[in-house]
Every structure is written in structure tokens, then in C-alpha cells.
Biopython code that builds the backbone (N, CA, C, O; Angstrom):
import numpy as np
from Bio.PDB.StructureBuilder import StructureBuilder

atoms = [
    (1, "UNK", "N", (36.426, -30.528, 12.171)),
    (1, "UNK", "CA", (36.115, -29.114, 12.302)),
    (1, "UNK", "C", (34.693, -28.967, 12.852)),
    (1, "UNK", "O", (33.641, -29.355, 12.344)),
    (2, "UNK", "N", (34.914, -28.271, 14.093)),
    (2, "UNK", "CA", (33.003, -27.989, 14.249)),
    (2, "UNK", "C", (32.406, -27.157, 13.659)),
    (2, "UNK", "O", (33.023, -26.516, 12.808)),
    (3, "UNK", "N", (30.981, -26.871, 13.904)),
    (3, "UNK", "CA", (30.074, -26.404, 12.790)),
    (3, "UNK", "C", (30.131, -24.939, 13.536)),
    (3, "UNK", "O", (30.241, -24.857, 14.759)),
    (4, "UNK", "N", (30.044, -23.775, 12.665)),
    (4, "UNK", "CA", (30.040, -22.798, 13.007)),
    (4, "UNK", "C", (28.486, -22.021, 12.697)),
    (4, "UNK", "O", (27.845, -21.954, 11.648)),
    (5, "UNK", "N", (28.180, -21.457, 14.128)),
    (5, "UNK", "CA", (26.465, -21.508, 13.962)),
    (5, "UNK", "C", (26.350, -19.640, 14.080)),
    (5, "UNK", "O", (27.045, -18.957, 14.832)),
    (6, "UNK", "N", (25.530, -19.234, 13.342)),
    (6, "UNK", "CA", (25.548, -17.485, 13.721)),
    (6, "UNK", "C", (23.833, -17.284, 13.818)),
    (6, "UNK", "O", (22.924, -17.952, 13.326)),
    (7, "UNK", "N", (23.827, -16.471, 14.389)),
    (7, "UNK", "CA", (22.514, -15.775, 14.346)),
    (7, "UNK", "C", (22.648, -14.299, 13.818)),
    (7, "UNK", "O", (23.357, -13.423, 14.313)),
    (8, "UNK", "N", (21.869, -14.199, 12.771)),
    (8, "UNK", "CA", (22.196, -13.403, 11.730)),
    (8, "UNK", "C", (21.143, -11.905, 12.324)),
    (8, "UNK", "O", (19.952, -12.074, 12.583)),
    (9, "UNK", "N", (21.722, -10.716, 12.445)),
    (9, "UNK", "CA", (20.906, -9.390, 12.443)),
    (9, "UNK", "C", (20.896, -9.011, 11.060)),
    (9, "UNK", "O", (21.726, -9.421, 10.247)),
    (10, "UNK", "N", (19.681, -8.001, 10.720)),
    (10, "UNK", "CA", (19.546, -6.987, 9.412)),
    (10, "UNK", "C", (20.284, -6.482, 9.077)),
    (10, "UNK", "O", (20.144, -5.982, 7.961)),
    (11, "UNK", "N", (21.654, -6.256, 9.865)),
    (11, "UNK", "CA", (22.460, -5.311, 9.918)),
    (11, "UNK", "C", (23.932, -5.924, 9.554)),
    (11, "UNK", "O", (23.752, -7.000, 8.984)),
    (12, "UNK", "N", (25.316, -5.626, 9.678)),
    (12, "UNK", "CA", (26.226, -5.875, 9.098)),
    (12, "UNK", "C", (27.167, -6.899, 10.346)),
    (12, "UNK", "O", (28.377, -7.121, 10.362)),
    (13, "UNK", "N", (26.167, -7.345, 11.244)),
    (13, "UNK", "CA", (26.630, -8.288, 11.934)),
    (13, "UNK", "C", (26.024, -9.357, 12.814)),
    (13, "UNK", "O", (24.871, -9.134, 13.181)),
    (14, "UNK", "N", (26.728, -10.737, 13.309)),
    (14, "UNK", "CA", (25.689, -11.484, 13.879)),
    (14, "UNK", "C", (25.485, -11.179, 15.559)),
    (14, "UNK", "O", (26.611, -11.262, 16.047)),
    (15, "UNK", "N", (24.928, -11.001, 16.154)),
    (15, "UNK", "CA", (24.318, -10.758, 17.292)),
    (15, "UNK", "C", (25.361, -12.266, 18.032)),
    (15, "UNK", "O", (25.658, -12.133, 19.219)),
    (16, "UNK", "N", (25.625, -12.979, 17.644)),
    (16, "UNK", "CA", (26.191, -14.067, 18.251)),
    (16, "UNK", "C", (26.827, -14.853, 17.122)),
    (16, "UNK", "O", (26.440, -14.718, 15.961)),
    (17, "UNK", "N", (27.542, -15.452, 17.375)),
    (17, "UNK", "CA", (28.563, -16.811, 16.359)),
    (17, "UNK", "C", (29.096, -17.742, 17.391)),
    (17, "UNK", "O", (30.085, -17.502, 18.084)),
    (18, "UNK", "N", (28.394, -18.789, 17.444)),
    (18, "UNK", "CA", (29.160, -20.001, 18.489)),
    (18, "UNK", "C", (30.415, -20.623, 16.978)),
    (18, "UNK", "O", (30.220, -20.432, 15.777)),
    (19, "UNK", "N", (31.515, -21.293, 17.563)),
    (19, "UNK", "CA", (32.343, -21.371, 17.164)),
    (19, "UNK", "C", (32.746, -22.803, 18.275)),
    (19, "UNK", "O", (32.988, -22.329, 19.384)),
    (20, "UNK", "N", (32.846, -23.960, 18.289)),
    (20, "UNK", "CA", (33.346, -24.975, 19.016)),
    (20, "UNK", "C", (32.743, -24.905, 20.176)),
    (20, "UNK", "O", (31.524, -24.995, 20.032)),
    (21, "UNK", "N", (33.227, -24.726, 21.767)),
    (21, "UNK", "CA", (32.847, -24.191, 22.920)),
    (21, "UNK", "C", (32.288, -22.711, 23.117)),
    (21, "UNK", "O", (31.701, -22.471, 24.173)),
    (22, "UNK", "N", (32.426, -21.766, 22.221)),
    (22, "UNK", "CA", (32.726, -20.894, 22.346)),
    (22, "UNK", "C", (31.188, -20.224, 22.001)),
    (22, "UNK", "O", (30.463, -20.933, 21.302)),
    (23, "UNK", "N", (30.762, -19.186, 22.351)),
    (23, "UNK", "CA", (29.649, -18.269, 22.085)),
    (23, "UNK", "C", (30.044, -16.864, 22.214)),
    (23, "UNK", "O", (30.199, -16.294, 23.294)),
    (24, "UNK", "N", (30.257, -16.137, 20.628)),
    (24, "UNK", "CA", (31.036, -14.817, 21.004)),
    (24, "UNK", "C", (29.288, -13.749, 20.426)),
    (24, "UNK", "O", (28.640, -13.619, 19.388)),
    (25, "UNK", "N", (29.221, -13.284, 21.715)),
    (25, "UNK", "CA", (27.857, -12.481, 21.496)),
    (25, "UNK", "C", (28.322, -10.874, 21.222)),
    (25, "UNK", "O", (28.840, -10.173, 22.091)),
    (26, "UNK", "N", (28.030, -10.431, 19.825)),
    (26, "UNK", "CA", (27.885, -8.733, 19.074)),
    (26, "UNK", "C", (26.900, -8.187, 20.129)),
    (26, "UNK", "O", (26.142, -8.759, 20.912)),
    (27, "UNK", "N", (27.146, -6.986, 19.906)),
    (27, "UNK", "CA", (27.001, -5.899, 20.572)),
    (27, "UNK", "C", (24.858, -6.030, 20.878)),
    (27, "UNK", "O", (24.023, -5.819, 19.998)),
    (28, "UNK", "N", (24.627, -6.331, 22.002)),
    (28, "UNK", "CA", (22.951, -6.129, 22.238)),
    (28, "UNK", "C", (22.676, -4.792, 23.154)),
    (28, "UNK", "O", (23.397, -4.584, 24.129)),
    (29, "UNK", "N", (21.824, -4.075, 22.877)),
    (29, "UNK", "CA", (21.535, -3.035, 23.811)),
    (29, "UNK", "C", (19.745, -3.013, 23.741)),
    (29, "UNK", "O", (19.081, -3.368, 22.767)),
    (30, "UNK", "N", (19.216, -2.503, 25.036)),
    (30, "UNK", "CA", (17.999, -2.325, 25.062)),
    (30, "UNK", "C", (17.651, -0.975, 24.286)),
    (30, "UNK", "O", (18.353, -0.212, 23.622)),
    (31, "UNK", "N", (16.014, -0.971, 24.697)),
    (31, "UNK", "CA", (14.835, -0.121, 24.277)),
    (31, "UNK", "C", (14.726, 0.469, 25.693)),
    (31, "UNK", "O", (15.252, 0.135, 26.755)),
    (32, "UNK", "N", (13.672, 1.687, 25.287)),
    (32, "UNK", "CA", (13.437, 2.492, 26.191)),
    (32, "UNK", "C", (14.069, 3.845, 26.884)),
    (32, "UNK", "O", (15.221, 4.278, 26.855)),
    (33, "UNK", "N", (13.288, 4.177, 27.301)),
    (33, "UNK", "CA", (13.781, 5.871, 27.812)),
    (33, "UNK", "C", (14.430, 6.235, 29.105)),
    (33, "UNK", "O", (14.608, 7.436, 29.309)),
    (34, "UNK", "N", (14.852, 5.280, 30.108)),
    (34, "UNK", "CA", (15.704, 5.228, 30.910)),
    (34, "UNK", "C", (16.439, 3.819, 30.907)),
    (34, "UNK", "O", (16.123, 2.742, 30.400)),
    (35, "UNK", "N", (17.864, 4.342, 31.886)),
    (35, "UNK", "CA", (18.985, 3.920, 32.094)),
    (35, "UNK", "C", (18.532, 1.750, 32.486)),
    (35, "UNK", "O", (19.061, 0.703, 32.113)),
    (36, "UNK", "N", (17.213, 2.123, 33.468)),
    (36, "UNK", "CA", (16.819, 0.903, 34.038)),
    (36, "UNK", "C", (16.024, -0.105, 32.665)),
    (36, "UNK", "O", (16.240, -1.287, 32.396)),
    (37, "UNK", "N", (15.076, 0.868, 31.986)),
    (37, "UNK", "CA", (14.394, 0.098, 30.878)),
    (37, "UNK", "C", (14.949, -0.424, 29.947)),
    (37, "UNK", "O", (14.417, -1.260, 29.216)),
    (38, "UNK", "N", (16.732, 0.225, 29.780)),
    (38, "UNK", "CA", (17.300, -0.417, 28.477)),
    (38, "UNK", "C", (17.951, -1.703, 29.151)),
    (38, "UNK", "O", (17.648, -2.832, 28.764)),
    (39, "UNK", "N", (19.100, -1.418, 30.450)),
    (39, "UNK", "CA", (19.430, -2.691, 31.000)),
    (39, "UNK", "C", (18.741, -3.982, 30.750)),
    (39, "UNK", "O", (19.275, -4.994, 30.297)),
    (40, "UNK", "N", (17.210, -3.808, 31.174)),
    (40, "UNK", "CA", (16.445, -4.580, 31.544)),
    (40, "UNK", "C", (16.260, -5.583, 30.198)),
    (40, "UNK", "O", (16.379, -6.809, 30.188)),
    (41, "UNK", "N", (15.933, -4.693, 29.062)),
    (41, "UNK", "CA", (15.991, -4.686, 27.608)),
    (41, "UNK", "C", (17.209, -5.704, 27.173)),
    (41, "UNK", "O", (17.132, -6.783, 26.585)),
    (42, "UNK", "N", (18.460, -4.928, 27.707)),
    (42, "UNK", "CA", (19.405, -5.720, 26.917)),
    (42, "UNK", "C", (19.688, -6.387, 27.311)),
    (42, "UNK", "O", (20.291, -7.043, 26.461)),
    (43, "UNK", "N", (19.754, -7.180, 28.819)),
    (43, "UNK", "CA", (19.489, -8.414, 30.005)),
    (43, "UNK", "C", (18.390, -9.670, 28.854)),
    (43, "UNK", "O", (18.472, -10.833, 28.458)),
    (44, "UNK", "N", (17.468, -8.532, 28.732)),
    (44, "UNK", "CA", (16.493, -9.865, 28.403)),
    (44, "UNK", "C", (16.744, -10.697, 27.014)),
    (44, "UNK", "O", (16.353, -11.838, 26.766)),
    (45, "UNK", "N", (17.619, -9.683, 26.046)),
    (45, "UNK", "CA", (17.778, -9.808, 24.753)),
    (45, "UNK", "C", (19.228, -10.924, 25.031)),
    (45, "UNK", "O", (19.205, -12.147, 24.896)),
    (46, "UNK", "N", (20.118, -10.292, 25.340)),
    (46, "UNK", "CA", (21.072, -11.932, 26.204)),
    (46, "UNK", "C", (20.616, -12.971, 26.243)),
    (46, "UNK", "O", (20.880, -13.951, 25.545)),
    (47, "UNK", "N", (19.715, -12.827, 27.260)),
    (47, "UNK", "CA", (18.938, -14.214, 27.625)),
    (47, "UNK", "C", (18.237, -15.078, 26.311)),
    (47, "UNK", "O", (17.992, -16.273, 26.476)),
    (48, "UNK", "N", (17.859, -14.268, 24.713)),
    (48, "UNK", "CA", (17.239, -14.489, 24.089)),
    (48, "UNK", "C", (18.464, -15.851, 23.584)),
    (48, "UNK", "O", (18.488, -17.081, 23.613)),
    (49, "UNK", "N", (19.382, -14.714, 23.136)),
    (49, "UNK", "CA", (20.303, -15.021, 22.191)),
    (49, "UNK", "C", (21.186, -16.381, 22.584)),
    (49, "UNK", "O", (21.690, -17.215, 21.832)),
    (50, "UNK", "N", (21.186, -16.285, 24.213)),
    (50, "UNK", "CA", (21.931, -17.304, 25.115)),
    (50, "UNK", "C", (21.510, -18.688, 24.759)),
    (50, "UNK", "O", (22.205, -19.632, 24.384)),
    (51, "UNK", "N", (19.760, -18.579, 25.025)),
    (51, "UNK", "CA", (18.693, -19.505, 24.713)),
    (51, "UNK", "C", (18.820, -20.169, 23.340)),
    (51, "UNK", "O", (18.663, -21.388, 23.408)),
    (52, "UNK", "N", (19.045, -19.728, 22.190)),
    (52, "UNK", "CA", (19.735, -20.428, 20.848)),
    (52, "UNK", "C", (20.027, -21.543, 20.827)),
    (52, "UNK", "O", (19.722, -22.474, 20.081)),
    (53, "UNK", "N", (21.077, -21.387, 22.273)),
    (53, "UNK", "CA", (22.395, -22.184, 22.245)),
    (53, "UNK", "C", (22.729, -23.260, 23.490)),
    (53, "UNK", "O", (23.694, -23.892, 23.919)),
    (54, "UNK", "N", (20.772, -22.984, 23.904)),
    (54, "UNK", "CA", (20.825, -23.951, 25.467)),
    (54, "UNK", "C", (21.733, -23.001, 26.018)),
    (54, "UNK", "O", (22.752, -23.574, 26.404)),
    (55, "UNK", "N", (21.753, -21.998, 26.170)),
    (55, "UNK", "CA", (22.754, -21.493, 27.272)),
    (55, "UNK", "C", (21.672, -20.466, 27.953)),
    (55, "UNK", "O", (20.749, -19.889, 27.378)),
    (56, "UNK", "N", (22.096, -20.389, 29.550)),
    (56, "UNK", "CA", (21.605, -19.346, 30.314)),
    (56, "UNK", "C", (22.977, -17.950, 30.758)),
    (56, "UNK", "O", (24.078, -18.022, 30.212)),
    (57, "UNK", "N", (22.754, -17.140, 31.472)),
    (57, "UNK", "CA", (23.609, -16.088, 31.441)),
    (57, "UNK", "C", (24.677, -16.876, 32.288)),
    (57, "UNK", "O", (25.715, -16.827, 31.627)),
    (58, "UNK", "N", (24.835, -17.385, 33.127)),
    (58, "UNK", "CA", (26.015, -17.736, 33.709)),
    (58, "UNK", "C", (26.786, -19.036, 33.172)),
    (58, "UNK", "O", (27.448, -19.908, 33.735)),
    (59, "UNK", "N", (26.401, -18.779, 31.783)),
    (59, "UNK", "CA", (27.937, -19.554, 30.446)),
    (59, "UNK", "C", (28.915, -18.405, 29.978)),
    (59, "UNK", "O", (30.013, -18.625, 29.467)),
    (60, "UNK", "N", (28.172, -16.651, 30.309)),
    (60, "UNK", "CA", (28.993, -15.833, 29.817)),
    (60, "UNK", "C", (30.167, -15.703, 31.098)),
    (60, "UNK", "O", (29.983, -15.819, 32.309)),
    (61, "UNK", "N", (31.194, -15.473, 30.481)),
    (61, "UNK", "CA", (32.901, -15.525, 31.116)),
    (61, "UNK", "C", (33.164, -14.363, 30.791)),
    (61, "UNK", "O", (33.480, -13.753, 31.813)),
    (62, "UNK", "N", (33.205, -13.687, 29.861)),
    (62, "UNK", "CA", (33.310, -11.941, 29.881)),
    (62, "UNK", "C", (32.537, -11.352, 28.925)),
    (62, "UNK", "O", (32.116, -11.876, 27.894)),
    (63, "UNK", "N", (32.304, -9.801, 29.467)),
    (63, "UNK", "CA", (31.427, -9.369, 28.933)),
    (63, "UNK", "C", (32.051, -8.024, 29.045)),
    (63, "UNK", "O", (32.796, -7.780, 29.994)),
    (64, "UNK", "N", (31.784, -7.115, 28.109)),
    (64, "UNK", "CA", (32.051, -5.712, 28.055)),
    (64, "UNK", "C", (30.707, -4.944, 28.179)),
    (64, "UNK", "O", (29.643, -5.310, 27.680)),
    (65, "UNK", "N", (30.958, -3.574, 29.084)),
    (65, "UNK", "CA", (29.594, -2.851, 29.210)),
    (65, "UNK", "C", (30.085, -1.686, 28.732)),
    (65, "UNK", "O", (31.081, -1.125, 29.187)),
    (66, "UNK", "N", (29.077, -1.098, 27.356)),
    (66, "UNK", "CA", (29.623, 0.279, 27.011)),
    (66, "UNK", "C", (28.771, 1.150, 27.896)),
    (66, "UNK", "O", (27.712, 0.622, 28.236)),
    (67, "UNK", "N", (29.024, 2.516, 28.398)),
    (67, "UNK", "CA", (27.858, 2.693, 28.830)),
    (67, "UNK", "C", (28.166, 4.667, 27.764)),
    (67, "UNK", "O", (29.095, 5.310, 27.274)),
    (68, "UNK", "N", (26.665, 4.778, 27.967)),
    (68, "UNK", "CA", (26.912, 6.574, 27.232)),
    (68, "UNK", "C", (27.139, 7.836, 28.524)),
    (68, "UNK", "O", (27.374, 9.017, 28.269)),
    (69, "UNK", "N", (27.021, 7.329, 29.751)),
    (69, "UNK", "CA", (27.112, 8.014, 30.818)),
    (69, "UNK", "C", (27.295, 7.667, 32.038)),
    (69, "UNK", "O", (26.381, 7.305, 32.779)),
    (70, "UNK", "N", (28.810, 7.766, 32.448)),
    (70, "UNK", "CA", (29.749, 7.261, 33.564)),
    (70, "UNK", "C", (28.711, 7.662, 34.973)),
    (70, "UNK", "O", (28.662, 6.677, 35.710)),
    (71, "UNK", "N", (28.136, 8.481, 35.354)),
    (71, "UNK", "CA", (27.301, 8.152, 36.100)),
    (71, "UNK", "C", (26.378, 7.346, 36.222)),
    (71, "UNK", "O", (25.874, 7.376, 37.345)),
    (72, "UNK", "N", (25.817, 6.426, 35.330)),
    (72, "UNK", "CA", (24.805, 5.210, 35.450)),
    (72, "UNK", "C", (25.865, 4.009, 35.496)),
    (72, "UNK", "O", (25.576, 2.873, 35.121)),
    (73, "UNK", "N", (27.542, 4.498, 36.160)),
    (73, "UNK", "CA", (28.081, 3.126, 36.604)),
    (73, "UNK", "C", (27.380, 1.960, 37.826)),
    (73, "UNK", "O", (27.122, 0.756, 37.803)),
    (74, "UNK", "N", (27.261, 3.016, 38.803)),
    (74, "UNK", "CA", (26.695, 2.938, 40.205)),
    (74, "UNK", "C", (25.427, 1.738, 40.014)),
    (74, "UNK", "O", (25.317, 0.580, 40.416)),
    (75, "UNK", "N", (24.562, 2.629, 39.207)),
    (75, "UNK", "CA", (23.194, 1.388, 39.086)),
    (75, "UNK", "C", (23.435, 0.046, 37.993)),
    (75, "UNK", "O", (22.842, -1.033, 38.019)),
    (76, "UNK", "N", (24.323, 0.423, 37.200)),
    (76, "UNK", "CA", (24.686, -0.689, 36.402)),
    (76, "UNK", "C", (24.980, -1.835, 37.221)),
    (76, "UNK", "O", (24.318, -2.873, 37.211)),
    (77, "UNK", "N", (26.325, -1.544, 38.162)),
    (77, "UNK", "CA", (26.863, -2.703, 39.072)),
    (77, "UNK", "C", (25.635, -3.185, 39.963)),
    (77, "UNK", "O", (25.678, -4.378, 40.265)),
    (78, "UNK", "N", (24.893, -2.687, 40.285)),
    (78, "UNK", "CA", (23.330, -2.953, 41.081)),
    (78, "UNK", "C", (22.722, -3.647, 40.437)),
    (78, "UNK", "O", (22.222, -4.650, 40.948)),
    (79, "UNK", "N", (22.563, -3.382, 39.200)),
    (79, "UNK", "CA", (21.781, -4.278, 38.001)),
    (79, "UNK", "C", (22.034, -5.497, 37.891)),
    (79, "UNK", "O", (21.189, -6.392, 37.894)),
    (80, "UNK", "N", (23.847, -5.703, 37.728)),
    (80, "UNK", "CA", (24.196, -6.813, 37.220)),
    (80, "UNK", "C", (24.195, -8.054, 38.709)),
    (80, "UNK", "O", (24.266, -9.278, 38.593)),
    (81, "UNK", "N", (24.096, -7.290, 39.989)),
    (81, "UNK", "CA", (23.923, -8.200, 41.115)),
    (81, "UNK", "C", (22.612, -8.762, 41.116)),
    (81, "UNK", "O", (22.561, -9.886, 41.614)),
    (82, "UNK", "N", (21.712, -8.366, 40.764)),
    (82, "UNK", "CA", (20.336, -8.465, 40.184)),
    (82, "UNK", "C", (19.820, -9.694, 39.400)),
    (82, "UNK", "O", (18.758, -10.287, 39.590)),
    (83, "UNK", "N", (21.150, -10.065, 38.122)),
    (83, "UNK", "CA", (21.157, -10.831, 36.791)),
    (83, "UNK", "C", (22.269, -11.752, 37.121)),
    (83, "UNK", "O", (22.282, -12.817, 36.503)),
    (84, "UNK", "N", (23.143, -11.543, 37.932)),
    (84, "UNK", "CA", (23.886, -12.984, 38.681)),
    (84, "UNK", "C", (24.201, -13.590, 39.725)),
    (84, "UNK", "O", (24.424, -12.851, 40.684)),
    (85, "UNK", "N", (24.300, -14.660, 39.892)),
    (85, "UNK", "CA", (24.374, -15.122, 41.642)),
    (85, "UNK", "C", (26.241, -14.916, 42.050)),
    (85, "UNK", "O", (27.185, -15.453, 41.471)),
    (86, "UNK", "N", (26.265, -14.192, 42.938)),
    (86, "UNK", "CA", (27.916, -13.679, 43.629)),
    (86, "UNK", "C", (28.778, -15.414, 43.298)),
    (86, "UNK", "O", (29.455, -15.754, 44.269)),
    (87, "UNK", "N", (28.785, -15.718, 42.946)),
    (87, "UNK", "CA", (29.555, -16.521, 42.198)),
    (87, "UNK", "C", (29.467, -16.844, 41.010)),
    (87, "UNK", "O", (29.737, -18.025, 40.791)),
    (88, "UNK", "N", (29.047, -15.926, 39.722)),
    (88, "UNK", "CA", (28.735, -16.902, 38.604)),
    (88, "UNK", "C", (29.157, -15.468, 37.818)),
    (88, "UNK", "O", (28.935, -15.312, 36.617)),
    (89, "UNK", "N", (29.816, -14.415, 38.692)),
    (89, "UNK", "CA", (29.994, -12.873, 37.956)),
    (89, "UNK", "C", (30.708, -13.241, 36.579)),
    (89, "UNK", "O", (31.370, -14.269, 36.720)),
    (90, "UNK", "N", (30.780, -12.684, 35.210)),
    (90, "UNK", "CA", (31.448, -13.101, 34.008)),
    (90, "UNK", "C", (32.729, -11.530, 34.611)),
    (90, "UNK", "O", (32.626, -10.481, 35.248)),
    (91, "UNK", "N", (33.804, -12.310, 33.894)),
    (91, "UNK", "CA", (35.047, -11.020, 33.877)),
    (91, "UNK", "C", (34.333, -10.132, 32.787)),
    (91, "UNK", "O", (33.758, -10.458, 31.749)),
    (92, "UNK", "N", (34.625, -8.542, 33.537)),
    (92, "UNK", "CA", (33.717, -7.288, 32.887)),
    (92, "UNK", "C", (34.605, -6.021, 32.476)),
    (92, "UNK", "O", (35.454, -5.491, 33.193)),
    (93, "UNK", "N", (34.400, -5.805, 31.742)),
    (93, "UNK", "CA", (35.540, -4.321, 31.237)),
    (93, "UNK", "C", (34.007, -3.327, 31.156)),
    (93, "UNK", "O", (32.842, -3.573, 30.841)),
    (94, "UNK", "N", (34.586, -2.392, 31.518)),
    (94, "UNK", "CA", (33.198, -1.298, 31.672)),
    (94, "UNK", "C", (33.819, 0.103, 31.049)),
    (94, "UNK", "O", (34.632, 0.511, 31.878)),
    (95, "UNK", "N", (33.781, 0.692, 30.309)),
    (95, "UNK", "CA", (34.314, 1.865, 29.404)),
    (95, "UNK", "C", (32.564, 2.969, 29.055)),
    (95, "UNK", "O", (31.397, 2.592, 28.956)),
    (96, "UNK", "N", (33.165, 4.289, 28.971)),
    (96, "UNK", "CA", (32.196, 4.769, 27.783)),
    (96, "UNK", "C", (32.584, 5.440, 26.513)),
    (96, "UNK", "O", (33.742, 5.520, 26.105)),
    (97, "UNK", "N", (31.481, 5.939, 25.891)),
    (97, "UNK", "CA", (31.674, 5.786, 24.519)),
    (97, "UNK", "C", (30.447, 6.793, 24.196)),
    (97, "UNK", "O", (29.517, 7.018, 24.971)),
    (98, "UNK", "N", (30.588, 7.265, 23.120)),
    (98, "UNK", "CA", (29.219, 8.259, 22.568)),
    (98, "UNK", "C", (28.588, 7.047, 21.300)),
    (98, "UNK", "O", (29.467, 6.737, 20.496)),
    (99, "UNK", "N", (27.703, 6.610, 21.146)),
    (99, "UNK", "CA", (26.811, 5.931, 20.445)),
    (99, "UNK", "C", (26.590, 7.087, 19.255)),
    (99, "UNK", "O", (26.745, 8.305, 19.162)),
    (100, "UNK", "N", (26.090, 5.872, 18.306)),
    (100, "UNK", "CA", (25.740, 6.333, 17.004)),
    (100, "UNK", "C", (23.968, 6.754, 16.877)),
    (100, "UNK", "O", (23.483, 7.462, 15.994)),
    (101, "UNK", "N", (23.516, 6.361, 17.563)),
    (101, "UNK", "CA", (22.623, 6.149, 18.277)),
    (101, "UNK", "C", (21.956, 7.115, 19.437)),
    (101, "UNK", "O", (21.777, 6.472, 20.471)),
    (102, "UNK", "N", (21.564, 8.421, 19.528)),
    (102, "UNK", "CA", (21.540, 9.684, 20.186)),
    (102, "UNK", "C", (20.542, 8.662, 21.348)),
    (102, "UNK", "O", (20.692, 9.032, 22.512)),
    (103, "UNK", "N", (19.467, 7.329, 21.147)),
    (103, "UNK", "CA", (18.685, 7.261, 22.271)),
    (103, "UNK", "C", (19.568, 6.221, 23.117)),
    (103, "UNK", "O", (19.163, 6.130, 24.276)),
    (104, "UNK", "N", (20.682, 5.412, 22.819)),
    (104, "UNK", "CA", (21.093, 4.569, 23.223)),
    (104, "UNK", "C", (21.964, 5.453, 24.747)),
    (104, "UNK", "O", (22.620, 6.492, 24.817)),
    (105, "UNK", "N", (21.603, 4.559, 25.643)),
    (105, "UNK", "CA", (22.782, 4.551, 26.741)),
    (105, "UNK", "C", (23.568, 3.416, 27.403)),
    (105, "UNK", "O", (24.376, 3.556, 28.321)),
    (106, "UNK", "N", (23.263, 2.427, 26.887)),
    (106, "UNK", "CA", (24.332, 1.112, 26.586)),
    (106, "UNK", "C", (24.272, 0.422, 25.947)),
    (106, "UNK", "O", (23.276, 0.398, 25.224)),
    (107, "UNK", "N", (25.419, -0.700, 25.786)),
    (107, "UNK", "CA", (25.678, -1.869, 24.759)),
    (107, "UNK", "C", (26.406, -2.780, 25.974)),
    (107, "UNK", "O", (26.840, -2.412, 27.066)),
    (108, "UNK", "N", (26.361, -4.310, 25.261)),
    (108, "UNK", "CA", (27.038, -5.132, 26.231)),
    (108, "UNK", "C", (27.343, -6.100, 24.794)),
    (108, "UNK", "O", (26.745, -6.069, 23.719)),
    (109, "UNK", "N", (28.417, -6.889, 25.191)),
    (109, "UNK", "CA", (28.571, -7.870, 24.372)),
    (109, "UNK", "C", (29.787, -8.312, 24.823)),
    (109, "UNK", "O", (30.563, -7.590, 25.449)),
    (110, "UNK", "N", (30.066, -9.827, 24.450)),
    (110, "UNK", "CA", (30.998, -10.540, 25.623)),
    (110, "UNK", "C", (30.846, -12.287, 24.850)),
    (110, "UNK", "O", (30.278, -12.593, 23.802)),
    (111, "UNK", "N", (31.618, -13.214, 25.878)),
    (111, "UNK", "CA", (31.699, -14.374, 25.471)),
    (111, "UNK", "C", (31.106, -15.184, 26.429)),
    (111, "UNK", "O", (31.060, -14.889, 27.624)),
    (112, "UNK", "N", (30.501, -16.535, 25.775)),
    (112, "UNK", "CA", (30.254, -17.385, 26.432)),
    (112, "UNK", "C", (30.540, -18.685, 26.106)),
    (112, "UNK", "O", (30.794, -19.076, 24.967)),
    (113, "UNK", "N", (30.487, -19.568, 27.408)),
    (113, "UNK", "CA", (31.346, -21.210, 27.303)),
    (113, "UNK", "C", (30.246, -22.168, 27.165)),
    (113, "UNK", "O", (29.238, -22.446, 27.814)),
    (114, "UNK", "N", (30.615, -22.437, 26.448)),
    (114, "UNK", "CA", (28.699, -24.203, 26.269)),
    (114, "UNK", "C", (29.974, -25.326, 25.895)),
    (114, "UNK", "O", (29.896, -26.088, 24.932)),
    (115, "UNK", "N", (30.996, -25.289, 26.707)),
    (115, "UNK", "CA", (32.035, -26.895, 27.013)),
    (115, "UNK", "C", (31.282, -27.463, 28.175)),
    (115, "UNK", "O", (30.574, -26.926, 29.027)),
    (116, "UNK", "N", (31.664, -28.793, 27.950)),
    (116, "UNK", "CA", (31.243, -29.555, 29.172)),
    (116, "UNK", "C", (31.669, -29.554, 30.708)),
    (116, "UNK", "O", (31.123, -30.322, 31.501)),
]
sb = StructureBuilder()
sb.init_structure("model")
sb.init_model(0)
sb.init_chain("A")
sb.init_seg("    ")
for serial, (resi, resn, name, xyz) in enumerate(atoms, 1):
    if name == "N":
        sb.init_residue(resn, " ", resi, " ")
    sb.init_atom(name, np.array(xyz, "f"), 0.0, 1.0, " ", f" {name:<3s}", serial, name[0])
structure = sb.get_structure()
């Protein structure tokens, strides 16, 4: 049986749980007062969590983007050309959603592969 590793939040869940190959990353969203400062935010907080696990962003294979406003689709997809090289895109489901959270305007969270 492999070892099952979490990185634990304050809150009622882990930000990540690797599990064998597997890296299943909880919900990260940025800081800040626009659409670009939280991306940037929750890009970098990925990268944190990725880092744990020796992993960089292109181990994630899918990823979900919540967003709070279907018009910041446009710059999102801009963003994410930004954060991956045209071959390394993770499969993406993109939905919105009203947050619990009145400052939030996204969440991302998704899986990643650390197999050989």
C-alpha cells in the first residue's frame, strides 16, 4: 500500500492528498481585487502546493476552473496560455458558480500525475 501524503489547510480540507501516482489538489483561489491579481494568486499557490511533491504545473492532467463571472472567460483562457506551453494544456472543465466568499472570483482545483 503506498503512503498517503496530505497537506493539511485550517479549514475542513486538504489543499492536496497525493495518493500513489496521483496528486488530487482542493480547491486554491487567489487574493486581490481584480480578475488578473487573483489568477496570478492562485497560479502561484499551485505552483506552491505542486512543489510539495517535486511537481511543476505540467504534472496537472485536469483541472476545473470555477469562475464568479462568465465574462472573465476570455482572459482566463489568455492566462492559462501564459502558465502552459501549447502542449502540456491539463484537460479543463470551466463552469460558474456564486462563491461563499463575496471577494472571490475564482477557484481551480484538479489532478496531478508524479508516475514515472
Amino acid at each position: 500500500m503506498s503512503e498517503i501524503k496530505r497537506i493539511l489547510t485550517p479549514y475542513s480540507y486538504a489543499s492536496a492528498v497525493a495518493a500513489g501516482d496521483w496528486v488530487f489538489l482542493g480547491l486554491h483561489r487567489g487574493s486581490g481585487d481584480s480578475f488578473h491579481a487573483q489568477i496570478a494568486n492562485t497560479f502561484a499557490g499551485l505552483r506552491r502546493t505542486l512543489a510539495e511533491f517535486g511537481l511543476a504545473l505540467d504534472s496537472l492532467v485536469k483541472v476545473n476552473v470555477w469562475l464568479k463571472n462568465i465574462e472573465d472567460l476570455p482572459t482566463m483562457e489568455e492566462l492559462f496560455r501564459q502558465h502552459f506551453a501549447a502542449d502540456k494544456f491539463p484537460a479543463r472543465m470551466t463552469a460558474t458558480t456564486a462563491f461563499i466568499d463575496a471577494d472571490c472570483l475564482l477557484m481551480i482545483d484538479g489532478v496531478a500525475y508524479r508516475g514515472k
